[in-house]
N, C-alpha and C positions, 0 to 999 in steps of 0.2 A: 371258721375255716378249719379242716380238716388238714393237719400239717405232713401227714404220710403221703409222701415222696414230694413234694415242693422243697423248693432251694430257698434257704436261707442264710444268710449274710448279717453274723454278728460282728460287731466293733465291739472294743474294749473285754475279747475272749478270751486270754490268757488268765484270768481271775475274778474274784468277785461276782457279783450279778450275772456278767456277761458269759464264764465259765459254765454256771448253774444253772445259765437258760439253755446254752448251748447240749446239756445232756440231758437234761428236760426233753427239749424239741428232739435229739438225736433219738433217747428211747421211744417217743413217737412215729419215728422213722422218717423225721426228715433228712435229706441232703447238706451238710452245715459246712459253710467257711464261716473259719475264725478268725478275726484280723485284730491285731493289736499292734502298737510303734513296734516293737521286738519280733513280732508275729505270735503262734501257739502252739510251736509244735509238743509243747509235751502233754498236750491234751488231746494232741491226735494220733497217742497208743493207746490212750483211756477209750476213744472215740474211733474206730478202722471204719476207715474211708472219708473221715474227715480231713479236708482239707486246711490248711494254714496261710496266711499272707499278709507278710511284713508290712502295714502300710501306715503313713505317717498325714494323718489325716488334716493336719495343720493349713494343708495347701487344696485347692481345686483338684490339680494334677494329681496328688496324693489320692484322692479320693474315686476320681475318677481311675486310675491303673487299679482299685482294689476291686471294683465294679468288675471292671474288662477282666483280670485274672478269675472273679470269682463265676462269670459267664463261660471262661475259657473249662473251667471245670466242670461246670451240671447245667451249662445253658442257662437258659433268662430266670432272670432272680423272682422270684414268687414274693421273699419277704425278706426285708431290708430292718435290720433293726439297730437304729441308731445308740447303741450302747456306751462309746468312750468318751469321760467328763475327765476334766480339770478340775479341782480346787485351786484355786489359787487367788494371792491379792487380799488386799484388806478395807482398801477407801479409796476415793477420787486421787490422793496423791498418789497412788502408784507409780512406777512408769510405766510410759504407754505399754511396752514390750507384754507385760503383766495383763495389760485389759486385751491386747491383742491375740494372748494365748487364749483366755479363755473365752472370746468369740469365738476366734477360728475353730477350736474344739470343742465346743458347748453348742453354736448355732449353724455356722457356716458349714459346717461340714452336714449337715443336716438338710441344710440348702442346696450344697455341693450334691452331696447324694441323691437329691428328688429332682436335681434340676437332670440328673444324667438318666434317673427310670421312668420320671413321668412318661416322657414322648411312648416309650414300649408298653408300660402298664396301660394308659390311655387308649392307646391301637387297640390291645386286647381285649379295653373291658376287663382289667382285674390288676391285683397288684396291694398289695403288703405294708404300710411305712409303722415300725411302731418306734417309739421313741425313749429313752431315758429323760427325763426331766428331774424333778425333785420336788417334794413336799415345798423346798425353798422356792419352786416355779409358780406355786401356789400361794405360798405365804412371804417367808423373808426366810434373807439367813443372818443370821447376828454374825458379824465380825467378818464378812468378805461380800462386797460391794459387785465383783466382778461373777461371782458366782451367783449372787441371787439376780443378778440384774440379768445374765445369760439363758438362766434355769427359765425367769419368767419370759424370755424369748421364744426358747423351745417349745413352752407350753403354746405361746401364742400360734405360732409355725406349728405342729401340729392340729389347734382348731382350727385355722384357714385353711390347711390342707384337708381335711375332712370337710369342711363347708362348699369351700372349692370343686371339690370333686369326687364328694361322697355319690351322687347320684350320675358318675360317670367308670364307678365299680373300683375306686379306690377304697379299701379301708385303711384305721389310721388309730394305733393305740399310742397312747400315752402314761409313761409310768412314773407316779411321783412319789415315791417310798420316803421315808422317815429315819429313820436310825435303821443301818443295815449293817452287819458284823463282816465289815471288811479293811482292807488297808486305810482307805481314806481315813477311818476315823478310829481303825484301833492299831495302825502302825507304831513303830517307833515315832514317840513326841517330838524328839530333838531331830529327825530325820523328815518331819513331813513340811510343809509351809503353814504359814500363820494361821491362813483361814481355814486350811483343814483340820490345825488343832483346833480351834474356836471350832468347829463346825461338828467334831468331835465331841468336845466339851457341852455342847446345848445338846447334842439328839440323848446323850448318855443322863443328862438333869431332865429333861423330857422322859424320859424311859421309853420302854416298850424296842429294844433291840431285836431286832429277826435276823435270822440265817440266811445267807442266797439261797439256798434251796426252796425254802419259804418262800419268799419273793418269786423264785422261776415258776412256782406251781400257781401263783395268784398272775403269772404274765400268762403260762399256758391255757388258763381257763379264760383269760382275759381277751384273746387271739381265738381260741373256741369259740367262744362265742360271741365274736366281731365287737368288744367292749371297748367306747373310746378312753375312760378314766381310768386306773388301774389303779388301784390306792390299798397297798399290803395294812398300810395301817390304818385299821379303820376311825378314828379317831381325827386324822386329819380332814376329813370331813365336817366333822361338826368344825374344827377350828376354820376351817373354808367357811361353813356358813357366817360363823361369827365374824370374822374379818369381814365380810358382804353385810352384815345387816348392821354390827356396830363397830364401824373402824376405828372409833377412840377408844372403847374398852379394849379393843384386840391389838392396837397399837402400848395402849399400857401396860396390858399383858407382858407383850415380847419384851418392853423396858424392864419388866420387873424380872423375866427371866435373864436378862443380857447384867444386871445388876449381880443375880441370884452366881450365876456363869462366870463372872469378872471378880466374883468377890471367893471364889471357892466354895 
């Protein structure tokens, strides 16, 4: 896809990933709303004529008014990119509230969003979904249950939606990155939640840290050229294969790096 003059609709825009696509896709010259819980307006003096919108993606409702506002500005959405994750939670004991966050903002709102563009993209014959997931939607994440368990939902929700209705002019990226140099995992330690430090702690003993901007230029080419897997780092790949061909070496792997992780 050729993104000069389509509307796109980032979540999770105000920093990170979601920032870097968003000026990415802008110098290409698309039309972009930002949306994040706070909204983004200070990235749209960086960005003239970008749009911003507060929305609190947690709820249907939520997801649906950012839809409607971002149509109210550049008309029907070309390309919807499920950008804003949770870390959060650690194991089956959490409380529910904990597993509920990061469904609702990990998958549902994922769901939430294609359940409100499919009907129009469908009509058309075209239409946009790419998604954030996570190398942990692929693999695991050591040390938050709610995270890896949601990551590999999102992965799955975007290949049924590319199976679904790839051959009715939907496309459909998925992006699972690895260690990416942003809040989640180089915040303040005392200020983040458990699993983001843990989750911190393994992508930093794994190596290979990238920029957002890195990552935007591997999601623009990824979207160029209608690519469903987006994987900035290329090495999760081979780890993909191996989990697939020998799941006891790749499951003792990740013991040894969660040892390697917990021990300092």
């Amino acid at each position: 896809m050729d993104v000069a003059g389509k509307h796109v609709v980032i979540t999770g825009a105000a920093g990170g990933i979601g920032s870097a696509v968003a000026r990415r896709l802008f110098a290409a010259g698309a039309h972009v709303v930002l949306s994040d819980v706070h909204g983004a307006e200070a990235l749209t003096t960086e960005l003239p004529g970008a749009v911003s919108v507060a929305a609190d993606l947690r709820t249907e409702a939520g997801t649906v008014a950012l839809i409607d506002a971002a149509e109210a500005a550049f008309g029907p959405v070309d390309v919807y990119f499920a950008n804003a994750g949770v870390a959060v939670g650690t194991d089956p004991m959490d409380d529910e509230s904990t597993w509920e966050l990061a469904f609702d903002v990990n998958i549902h709102a994922h769901r939430w969003a294609a359940r409100r563009l499919l009907p129009e993209w469908l009509a058309r014959g075209q239409g946009y979904f790419v998604s954030t997931a996570s190398a942990a939607g692929l693999l695991a994440q050591i040390g938050s249950a709610p995270y890896s368990v949601t990551k590999h939902a999102a992965v799955a929700f975007a290949e049924w939606l590319s199976i679904t209705y790839g051959d009715r002019g939907l496309k459909v990226s998925c992006l699972c990155p690895q260690g990416v140099n942003t809040a989640m995992i180089n915040g303040d330690r005392d200020s983040l939640p458990e699993g983001a430090r843990v989750a911190g702690d393994v992508v930093r003993a794994a190596g290979g840290i990238l920029e957002p901007g890195e990552v935007a230029d591997e999601v623009f080419a990824a979207i160029t050229d209608e690519r469903f897997l987006i994987l900035p780092h290329a090495e999760v790949a081979g780890y993909y294969a191996l989990r697939a061909s020998d799941p006891e070496r790749w499951l003792g792997g990740m013991r040894k790096l969660q040892r390697r992780v917990s021990h300092g």
